[in-house]
C-alpha positions as CSV (number, residue, x, y, z in Angstrom):
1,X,64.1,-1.4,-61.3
2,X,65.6,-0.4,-64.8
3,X,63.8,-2.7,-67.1
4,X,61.9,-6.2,-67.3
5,X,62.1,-8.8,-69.5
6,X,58.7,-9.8,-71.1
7,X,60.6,-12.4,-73.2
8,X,61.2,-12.7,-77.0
9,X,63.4,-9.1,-77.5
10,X,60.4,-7.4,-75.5
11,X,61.1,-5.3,-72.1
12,X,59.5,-3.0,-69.8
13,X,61.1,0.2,-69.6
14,X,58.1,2.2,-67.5
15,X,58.1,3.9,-64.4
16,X,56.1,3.9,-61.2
17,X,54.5,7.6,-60.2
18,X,53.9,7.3,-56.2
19,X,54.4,11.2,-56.3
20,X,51.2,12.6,-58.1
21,X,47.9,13.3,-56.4
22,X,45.5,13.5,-58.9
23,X,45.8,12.2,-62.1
24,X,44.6,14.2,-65.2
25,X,44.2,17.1,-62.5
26,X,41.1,15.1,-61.3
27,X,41.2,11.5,-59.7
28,X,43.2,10.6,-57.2
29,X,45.5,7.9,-57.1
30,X,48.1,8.9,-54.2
31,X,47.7,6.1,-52.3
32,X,48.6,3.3,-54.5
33,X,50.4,5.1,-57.3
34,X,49.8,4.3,-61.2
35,X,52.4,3.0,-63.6
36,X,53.2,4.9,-67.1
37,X,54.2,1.8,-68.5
38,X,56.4,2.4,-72.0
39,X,58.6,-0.6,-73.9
40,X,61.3,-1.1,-76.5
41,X,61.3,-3.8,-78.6
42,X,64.7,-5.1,-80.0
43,X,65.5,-6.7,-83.0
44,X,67.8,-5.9,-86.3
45,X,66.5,-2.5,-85.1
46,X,64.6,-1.2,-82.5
47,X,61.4,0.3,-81.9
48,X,60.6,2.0,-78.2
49,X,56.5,2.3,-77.8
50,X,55.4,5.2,-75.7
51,X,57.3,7.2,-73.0
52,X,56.3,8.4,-69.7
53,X,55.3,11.5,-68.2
54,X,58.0,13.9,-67.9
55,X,59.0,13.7,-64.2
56,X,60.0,10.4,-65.0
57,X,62.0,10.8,-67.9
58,X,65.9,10.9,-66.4
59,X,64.5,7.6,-64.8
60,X,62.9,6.4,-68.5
61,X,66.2,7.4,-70.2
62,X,68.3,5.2,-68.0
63,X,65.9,2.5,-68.0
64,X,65.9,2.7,-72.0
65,X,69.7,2.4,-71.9
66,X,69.8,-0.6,-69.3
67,X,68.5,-2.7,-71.9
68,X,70.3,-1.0,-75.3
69,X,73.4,0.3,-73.6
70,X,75.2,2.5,-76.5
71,X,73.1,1.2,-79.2
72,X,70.5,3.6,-80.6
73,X,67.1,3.4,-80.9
74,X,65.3,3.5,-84.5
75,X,61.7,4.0,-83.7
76,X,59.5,5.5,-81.7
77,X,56.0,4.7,-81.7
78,X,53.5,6.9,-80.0
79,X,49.9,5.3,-79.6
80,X,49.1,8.3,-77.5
81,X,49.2,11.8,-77.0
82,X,47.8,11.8,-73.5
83,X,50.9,14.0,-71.5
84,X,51.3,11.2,-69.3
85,X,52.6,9.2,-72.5
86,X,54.2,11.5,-74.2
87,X,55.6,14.4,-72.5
88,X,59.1,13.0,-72.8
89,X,59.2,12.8,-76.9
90,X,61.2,16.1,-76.7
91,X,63.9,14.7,-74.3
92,X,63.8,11.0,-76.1
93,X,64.2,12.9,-79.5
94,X,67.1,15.2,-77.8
95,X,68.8,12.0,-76.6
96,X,68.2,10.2,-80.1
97,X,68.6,13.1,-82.9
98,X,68.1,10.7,-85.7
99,X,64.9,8.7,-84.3
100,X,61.8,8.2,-86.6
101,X,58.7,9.3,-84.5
102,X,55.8,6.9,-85.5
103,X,52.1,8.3,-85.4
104,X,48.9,8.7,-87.3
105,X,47.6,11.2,-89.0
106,X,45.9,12.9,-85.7
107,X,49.2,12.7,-83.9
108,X,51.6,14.5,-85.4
109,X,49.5,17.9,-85.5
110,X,49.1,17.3,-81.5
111,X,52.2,16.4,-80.4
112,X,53.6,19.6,-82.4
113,X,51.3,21.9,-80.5
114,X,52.6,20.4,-77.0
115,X,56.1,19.8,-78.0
116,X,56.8,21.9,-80.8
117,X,58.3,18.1,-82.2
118,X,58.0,18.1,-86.4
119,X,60.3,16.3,-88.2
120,X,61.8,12.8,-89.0
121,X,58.1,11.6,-89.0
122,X,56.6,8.4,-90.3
123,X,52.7,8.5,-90.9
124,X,50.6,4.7,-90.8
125,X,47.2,3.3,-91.4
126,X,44.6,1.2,-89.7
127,X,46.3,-2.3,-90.7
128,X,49.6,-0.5,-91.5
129,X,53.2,-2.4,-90.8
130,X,56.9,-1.8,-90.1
131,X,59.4,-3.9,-90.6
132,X,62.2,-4.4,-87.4
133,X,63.8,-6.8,-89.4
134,X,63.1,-10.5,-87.8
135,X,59.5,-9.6,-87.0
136,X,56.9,-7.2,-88.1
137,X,54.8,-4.5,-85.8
138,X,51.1,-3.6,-86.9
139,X,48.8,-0.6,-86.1
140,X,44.9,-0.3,-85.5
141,X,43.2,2.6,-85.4
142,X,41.3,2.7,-81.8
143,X,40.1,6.4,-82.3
144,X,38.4,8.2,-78.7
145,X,39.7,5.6,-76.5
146,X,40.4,7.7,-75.6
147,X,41.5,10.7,-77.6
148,X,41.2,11.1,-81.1
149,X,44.8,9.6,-82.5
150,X,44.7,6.7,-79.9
151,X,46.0,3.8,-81.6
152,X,47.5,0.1,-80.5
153,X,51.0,-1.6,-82.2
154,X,50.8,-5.6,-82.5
155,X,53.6,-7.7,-82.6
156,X,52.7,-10.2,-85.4
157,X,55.6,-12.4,-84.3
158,X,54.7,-13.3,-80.3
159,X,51.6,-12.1,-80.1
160,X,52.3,-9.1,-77.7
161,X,49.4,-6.2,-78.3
162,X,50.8,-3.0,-76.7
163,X,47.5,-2.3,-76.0
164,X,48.2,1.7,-75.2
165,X,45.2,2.8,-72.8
166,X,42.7,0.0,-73.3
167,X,43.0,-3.2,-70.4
168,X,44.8,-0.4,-68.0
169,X,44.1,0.3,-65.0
170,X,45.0,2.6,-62.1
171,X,47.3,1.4,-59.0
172,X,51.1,1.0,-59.5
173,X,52.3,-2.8,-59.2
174,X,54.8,-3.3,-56.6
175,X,58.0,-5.6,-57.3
176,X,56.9,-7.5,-60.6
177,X,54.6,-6.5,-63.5
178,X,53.2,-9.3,-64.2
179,X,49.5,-10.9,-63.4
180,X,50.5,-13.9,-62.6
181,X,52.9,-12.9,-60.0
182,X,50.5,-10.1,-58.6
183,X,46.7,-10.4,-57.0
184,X,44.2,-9.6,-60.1
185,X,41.6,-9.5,-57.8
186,X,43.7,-6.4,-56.5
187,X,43.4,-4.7,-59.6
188,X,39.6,-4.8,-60.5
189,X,38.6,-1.8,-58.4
190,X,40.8,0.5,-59.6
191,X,40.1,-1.1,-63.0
192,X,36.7,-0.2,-62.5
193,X,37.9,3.0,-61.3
194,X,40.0,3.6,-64.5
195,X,37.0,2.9,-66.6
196,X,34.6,5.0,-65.6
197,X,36.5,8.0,-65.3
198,X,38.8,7.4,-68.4
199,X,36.5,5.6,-71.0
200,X,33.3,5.7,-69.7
201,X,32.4,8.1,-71.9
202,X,33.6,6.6,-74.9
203,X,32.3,2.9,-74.2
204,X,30.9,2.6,-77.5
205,X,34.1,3.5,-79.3
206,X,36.1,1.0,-76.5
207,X,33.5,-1.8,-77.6
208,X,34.4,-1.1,-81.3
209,X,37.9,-1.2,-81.0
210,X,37.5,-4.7,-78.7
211,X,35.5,-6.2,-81.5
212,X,37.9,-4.8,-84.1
213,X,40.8,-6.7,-82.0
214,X,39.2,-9.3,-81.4
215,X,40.6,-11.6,-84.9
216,X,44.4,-11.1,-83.4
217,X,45.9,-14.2,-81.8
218,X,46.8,-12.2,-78.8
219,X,49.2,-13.5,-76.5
220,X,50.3,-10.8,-74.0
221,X,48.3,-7.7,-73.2
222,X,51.4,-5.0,-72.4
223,X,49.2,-2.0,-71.7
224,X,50.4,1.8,-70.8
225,X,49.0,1.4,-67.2
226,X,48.5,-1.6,-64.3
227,X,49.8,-5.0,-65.1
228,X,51.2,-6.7,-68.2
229,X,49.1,-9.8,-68.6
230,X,50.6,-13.2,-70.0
231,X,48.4,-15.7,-67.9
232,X,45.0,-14.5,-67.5
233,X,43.6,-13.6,-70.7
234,X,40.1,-15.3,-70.2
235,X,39.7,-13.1,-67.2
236,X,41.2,-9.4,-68.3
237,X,39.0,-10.0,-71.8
238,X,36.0,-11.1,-69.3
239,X,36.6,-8.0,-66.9
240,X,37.0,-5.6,-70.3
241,X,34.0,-7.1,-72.0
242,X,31.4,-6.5,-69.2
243,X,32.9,-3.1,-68.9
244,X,32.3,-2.3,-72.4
245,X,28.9,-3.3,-72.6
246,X,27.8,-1.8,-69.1
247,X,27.5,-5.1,-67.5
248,X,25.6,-4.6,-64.1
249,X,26.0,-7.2,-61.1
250,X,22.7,-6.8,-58.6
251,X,23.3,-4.2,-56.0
252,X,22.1,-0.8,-55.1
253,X,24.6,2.8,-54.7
254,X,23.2,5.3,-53.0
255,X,24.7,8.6,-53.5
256,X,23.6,11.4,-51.2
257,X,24.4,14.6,-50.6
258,X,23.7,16.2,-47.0
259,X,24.9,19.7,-45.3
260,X,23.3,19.0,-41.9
261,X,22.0,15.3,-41.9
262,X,18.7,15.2,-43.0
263,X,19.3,13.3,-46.4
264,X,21.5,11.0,-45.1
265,X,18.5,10.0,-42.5
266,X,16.6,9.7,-45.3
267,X,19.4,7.4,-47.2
268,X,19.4,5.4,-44.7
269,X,16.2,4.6,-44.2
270,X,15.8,3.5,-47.8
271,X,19.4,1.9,-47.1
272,X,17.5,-0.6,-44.3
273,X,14.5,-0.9,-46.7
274,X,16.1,-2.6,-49.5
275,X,18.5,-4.7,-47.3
276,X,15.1,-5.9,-46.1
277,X,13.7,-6.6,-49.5
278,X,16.6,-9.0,-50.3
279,X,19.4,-6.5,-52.1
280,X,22.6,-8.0,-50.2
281,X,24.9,-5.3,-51.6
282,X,23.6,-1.9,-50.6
283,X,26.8,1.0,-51.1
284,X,26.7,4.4,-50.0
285,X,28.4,7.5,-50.4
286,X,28.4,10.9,-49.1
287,X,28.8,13.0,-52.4
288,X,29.7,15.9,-50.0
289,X,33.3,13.5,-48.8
290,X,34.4,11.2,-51.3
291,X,35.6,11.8,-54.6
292,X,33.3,10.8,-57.4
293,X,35.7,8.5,-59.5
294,X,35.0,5.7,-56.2
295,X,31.3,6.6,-56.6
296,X,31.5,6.0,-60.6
297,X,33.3,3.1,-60.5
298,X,30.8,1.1,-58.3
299,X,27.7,2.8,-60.0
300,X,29.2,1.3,-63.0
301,X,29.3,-1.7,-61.7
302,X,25.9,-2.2,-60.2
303,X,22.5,-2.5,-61.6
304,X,20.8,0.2,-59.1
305,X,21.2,3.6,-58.3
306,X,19.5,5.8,-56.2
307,X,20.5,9.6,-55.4
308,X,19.2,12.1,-53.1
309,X,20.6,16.1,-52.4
310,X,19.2,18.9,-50.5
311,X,18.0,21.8,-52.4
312,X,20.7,24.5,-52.3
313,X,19.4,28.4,-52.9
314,X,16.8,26.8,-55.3
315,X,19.5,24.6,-57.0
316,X,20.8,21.4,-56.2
317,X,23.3,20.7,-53.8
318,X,26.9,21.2,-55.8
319,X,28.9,18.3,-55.3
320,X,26.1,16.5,-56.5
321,X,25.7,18.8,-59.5
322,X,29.2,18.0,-60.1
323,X,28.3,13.9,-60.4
324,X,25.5,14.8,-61.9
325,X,27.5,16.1,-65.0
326,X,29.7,13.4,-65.2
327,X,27.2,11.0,-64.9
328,X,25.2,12.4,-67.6
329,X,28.3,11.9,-70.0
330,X,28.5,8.1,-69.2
331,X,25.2,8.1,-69.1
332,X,23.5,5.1,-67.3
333,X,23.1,2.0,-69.3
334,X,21.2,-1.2,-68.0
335,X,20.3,0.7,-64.4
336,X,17.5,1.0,-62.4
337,X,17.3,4.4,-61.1
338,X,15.2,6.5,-58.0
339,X,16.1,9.8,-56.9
340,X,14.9,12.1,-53.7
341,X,15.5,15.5,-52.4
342,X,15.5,17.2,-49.1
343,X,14.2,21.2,-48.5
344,X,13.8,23.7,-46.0
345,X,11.7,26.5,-47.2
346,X,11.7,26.0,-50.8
347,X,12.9,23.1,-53.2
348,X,14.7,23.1,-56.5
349,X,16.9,20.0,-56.1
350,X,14.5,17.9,-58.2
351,X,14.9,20.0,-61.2
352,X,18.4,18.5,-61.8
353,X,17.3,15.3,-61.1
354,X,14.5,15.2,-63.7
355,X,17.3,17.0,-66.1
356,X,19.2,14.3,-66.0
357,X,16.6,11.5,-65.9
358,X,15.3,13.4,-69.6
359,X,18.8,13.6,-70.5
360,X,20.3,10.1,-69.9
361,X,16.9,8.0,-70.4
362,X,17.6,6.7,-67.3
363,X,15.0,3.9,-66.5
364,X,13.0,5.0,-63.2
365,X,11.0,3.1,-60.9
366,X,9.2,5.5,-58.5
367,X,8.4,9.5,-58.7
368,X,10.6,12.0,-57.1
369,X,10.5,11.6,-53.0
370,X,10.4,15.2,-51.8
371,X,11.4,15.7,-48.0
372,X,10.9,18.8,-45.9
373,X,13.3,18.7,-43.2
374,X,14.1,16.0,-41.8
375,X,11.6,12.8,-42.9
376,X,8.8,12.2,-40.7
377,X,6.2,9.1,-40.8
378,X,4.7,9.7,-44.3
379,X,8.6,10.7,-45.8
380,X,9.7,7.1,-44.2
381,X,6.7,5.6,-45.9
382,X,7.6,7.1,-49.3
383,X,10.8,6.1,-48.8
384,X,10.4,2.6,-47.7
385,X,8.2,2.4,-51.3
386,X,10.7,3.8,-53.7
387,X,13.5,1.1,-52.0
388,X,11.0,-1.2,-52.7
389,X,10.2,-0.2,-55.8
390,X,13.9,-0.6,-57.0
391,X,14.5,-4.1,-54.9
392,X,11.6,-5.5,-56.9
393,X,13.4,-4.7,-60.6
394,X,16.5,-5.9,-59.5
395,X,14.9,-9.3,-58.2
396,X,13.4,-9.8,-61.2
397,X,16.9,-10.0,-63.1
């Protein structure tokens, strides 16, 4: 695939990545790939927006000629510093001596430090315009969504936001780009995914730059990652807007951490409890296996939460540490919360759970349930009452 056609002058020039394990270093996505998706715009002149990360970029280059052929590009518009957008401005700007790099004020100093790249610049404003000739582009500023010079172009003339990492998503698309030609349903996983990992941090700056673009009469969504939406706007600005705002659906994760079985006995016990008590979605995860960006996205996505770890030379078990610390940067909006540990000789475990209970404000329904070993009648007992305990907030929403 060398380009798409998104109609009006407007094409896809991105590339699929099937090749990377973990993106940003961190969360995997080597099972169903991620798109860097970039685009040129062509008019009297022409304006590409983004490029892709820099294994891509003989494949970018071509793609960028498919469309142009021997004409040259005039613009460049960078909405994002992240690597994986912009680690081929040094190649694009070898290809294309004479190019005009487009950026804020907070880009330019960046993309000098990573790419030594400092001339033939053009500086804009929140609200700022440039001119292609039969229609006009406009910025807004969408600062820490999710880096500090983030910012989005608008197409005042079809309607098309190139929406940079906001409405993205991971998981490449396979044949066409489009939503209505794909399975959304697909793509809300590892939307969820995407958004805790990615902007879950920042949700208060994505809910202000939402608002903010909320008065554009916005027509396609052509984001830098998952699909390019043209059909289901109701349901990608649904899906965004309870993301934003930390909307919760009932349900209860359980995230435990075991080295020899005991808390996962105890998990499950308060697993069976709360299936009894009328929760129909009851999730687990084994810290210890899966990679906490699965864990985040559905603990963003449901109303309670309920952790347990072993005690680990007076600390906490560290995989759970390590959610722990992410968790504590999202923080935990609109959840109900319960936490146990397990011991042997001596605990600790419930330090870090108190920590981050102080920390967060995370709303809790029952006290610490401290196991010794493996949970006998009176553990199953204090178990079964903090499951119930949590079943009966979330049945009263």
């Amino acid at each position: 695939m060398n380009h798409t056609e998104i109609g009006n002058g407007i094409y896809w020039i991105g590339v699929h990545d099937y090749t990377t394990y973990l993106f940003e270093g961190m969360w995997p996505i080597d099972q169903e790939g991620i798109n860097y998706n970039a685009y040129v715009v062509v008019d009297e002149k022409i304006a590409l927006i983004d490029t892709v990360k820099s294994i891509k970029t003989d494949e970018y280059l071509a793609n960028i000629k498919s469309v142009i052929g021997d004409r040259k590009p005039d613009y460049l518009i960078i909405n994002h510093m992240e690597p994986d957008h912009s680690s081929s401005i040094a190649e694009v700007v070898a290809e294309y001596p004479d190019i005009q790099i487009i950026g804020n004020a907070k880009t330019f100093p960046i993309m000098k430090n990573f790419y030594g790249v400092d001339t033939n610049l053009l500086e804009v404003e929140n609200g700022g315009t440039l001119d292609l000739g039969g229609r006009t582009l406009q910025f807004y500023m969408t600062p820490m969504v999710h880096w500090p010079e983030s910012m989005v172009t608008f197409d005042t003339s079809t309607g098309t936001l190139f929406s940079m990492d906001v409405f993205g998503s991971y998981k490449a698309t396979v044949g066409s780009i489009f939503d209505d030609e794909n399975d959304i349903e697909a793509f809300e996983f590892p939307t969820y995914r995407y958004y805790a990992t990615i902007v879950g941090k920042v949700t208060e700056m994505a809910k202000r730059s939402l608002n903010a673009l909320a008065p554009l009469d916005i027509k396609v969504v052509c984001p830098s990652h998952g699909l390019v939406w043209r059909t289901h706007m109701n349901y990608l600005l649904d899906l965004w807007t309870r993301l934003a705002n930390a909307e919760t659906y009932p349900g209860v994760v359980i995230v435990y951490g075991t080295m020899y079985g005991n808390t996962r006995q105890s998990a499950e016990i308060i697993a069976d409890q709360l299936k009894k008590d009328g929760v129909k979605k009851v999730i687990m995860y084994d810290v210890g296996v899966t990679n906490i960006s699965y864990i985040l996205a559905d603990i963003w996505k449901y109303q309670g939460l309920i952790m347990g770890a072993p005690a680990y030379y007076g600390q906490i078990f560290p995989p759970m540490q390590n959610l722990l610390y992410k968790l504590s940067g999202n923080k935990v909006r609109n959840h109900i919360c319960a936490f146990f540990t397990e011991y042997s000789w001596s605990g600790g475990a419930e330090r870090f759970f108190q920590e981050f209970m102080d920390k967060t404000g995370a709303v809790v329904t029952a006290d610490i349930v401290k196991v010794q070993g493996a949970p006998d009648k009176n553990d199953t007992i204090a178990l079964k009452t903090l499951a119930k305990s949590v079943a009966m907030e979330i049945g009263k929403n």
